[in-house]
C-alpha positions in Angstrom: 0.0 0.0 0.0 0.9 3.6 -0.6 2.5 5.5 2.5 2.9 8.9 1.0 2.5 10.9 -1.9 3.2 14.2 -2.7 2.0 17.0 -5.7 3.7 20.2 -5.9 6.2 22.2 -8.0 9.2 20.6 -5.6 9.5 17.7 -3.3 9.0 18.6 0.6 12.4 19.9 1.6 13.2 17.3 4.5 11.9 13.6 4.4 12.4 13.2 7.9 9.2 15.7 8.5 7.6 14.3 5.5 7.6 10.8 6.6 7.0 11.5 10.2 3.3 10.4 10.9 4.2 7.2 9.6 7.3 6.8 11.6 5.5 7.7 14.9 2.8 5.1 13.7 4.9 2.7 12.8 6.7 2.4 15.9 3.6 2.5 18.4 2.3 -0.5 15.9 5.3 -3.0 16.4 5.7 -2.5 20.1 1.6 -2.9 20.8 0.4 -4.6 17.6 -2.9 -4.0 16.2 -6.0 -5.8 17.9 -8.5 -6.9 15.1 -11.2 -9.0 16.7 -9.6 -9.1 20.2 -6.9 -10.7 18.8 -3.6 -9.1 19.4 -1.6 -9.0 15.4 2.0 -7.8 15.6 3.4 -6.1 12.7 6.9 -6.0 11.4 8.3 -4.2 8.4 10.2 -6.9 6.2 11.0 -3.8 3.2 10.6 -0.8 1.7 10.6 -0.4 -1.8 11.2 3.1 -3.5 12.3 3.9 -6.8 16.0 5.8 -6.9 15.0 9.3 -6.5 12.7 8.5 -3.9 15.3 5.8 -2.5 17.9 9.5 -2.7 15.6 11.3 -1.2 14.6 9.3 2.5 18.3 8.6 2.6 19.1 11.9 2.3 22.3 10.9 -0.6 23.0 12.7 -3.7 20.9 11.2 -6.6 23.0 9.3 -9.5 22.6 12.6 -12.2 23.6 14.9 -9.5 27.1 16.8 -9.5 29.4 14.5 -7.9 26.8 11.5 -7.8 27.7 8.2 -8.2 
């Protein structure tokens, strides 16, 4: 499922505040779990799949067409 998208003339300027909410939620979810019919569910994150710029862009690393990329 999709965990963010964004529209605009330019990306959000730091990916830490873009990606924050889901962080926070993220974290409260694998120490407590979820409870879906009284039934306590953990949840884990295996991966996280991005394409290169957005892969640049949470990791905070020059992109491969920057100057002085890869």
């Amino acid at each position: 499922f999709v965990i963010g998208i964004h529209h605009g003339k330019s990306k959000p300027e730091n990916s830490n505040d873009f990606l924050r909410l889901f962080v926070d939620e993220m974290k409260e979810l694998e120490q407590n779990g979820i409870e879906i019919n009284k039934q306590v569910i953990s949840i884990c994150i295996n991966d996280i799949l991005c394409d290169t710029p957005a892969r640049s862009y949470v990791c905070k690393i020059k992109g491969h067409n920057r100057y002085e990329g890869c």
